[in-house]
C-alpha positions as CSV (number, residue, x, y, z in Angstrom):
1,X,0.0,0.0,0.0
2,X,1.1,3.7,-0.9
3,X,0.3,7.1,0.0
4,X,0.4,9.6,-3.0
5,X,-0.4,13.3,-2.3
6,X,-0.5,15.4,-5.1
7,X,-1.5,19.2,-4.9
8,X,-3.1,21.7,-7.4
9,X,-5.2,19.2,-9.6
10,X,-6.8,22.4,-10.7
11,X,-9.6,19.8,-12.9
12,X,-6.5,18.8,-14.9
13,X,-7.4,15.1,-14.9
14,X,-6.0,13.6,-17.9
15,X,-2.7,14.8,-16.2
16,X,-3.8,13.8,-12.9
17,X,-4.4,10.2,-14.3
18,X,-1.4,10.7,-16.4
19,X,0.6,10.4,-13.3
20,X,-1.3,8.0,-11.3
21,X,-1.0,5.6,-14.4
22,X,3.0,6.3,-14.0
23,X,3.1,5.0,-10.4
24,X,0.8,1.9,-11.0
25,X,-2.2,3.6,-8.3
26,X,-4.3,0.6,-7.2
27,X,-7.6,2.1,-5.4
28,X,-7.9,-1.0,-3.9
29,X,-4.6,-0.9,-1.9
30,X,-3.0,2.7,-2.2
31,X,-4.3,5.8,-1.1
32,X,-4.6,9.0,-2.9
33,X,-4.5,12.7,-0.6
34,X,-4.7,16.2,-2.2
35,X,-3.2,19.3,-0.8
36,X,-6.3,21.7,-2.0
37,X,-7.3,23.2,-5.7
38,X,-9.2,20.3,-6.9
39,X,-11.0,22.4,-9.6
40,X,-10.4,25.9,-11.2
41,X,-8.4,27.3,-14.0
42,X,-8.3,23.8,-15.5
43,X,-11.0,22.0,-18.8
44,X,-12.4,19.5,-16.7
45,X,-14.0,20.5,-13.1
46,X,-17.0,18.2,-13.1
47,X,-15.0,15.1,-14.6
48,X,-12.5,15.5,-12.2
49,X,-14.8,15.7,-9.2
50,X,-16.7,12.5,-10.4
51,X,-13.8,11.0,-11.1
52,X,-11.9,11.7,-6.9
53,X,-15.4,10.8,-5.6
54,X,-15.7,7.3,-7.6
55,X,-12.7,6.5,-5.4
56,X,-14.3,6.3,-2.4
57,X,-11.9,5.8,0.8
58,X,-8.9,5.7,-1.4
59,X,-9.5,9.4,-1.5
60,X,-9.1,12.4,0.5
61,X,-8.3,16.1,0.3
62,X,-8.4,19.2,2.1
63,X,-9.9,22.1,0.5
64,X,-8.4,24.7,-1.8
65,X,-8.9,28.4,-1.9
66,X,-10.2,27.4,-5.5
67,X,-12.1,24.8,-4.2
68,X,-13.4,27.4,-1.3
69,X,-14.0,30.1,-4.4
70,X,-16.4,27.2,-6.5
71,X,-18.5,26.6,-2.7
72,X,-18.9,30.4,-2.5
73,X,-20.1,30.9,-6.1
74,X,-22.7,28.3,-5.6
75,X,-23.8,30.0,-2.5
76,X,-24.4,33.5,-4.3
77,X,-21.9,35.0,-2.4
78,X,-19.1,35.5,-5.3
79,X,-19.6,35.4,-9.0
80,X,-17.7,33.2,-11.3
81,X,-14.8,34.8,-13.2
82,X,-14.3,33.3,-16.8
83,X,-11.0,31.5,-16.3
84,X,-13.3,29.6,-13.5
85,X,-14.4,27.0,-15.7
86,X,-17.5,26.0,-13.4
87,X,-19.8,26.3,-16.4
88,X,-20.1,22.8,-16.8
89,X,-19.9,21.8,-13.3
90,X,-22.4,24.9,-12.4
91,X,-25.0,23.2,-14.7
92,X,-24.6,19.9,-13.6
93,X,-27.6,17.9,-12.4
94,X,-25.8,16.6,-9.7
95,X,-24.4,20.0,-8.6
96,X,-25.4,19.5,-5.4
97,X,-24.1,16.6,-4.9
98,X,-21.0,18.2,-5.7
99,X,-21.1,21.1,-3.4
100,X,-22.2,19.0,-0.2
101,X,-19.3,16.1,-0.9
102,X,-17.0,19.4,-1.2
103,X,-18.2,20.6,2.2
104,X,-17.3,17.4,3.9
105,X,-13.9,18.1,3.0
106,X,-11.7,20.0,6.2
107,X,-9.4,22.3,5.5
108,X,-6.9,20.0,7.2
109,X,-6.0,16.2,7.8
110,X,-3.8,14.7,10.3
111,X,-2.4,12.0,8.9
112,X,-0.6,10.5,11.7
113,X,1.1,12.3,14.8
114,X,3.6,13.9,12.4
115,X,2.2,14.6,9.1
116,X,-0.3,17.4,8.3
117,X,-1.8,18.2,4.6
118,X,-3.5,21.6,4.7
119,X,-3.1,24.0,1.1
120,X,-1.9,27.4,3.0
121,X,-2.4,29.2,6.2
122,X,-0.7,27.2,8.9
123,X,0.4,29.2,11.7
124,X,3.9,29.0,12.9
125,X,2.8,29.2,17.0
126,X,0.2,26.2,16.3
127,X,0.7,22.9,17.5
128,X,-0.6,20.1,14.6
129,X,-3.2,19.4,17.2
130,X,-4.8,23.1,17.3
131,X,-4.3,23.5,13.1
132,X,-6.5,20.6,13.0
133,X,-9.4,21.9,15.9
134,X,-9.1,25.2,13.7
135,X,-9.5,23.5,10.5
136,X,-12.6,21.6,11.8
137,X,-14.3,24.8,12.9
């Protein structure tokens, strides 16, 4: 079993598959973590989402300011900018779906007593243990 943690995805998943097809990634015995930015800027936001979520508990990610950006959008409380590209994922049936699989994400994950994956904005004064209560908050 491996851990892969990739960052930036940015809904660039012909790379992203690219380079899981490189290391041989086995859902079914390796684990896959992003660091964040799992859509924006890049062609494919909605593939990309349906494509993390179809790999269940192999998968796991903390949020991205992009990632934050696309949840706010839906909400009405930004507007999309045109190098977005959440047109498609906007006007997907499943949108919601989407959004409240997105909001399950935290904005940090131990991993084990010494490893932390969070995209920006850790502290130097905190401890691993209050990054993660102030992630979950």
């Amino acid at each position: 079993m491996a851990t892969y943690i990739v960052g930036d995805i940015q809904a660039c998943l012909v790379g992203l598959q690219l380079l899981l097809k490189k290391v041989e990634f086995n859902p079914q015995h390796d684990r896959l973590i992003a660091v964040g930015d799992l859509i924006g800027r890049g062609p494919q936001a909605l593939e990309t989402l349906q494509y993390l979520q179809s790999l269940g508990d192999a998968f796991d990610t903390v949020l991205g300011n992009h990632d934050l950006h696309f949840i706010a959008i839906y909400a009405g409380i930004r507007k999309a900018k045109p190098n977005d590209k959440f047109d498609e994922l906007l006007a997907s049936p499943n949108i919601k779906h989407h959004i409240d699989w997105l909001r399950q994400k935290p904005l940090a994950l131990l991993l084990d007593p010494n490893t932390l994956v969070c995209h920006a904005g850790l502290h130097p004064s905190w401890s691993l243990k209050k990054q993660k209560s102030i992630a979950k908050k």
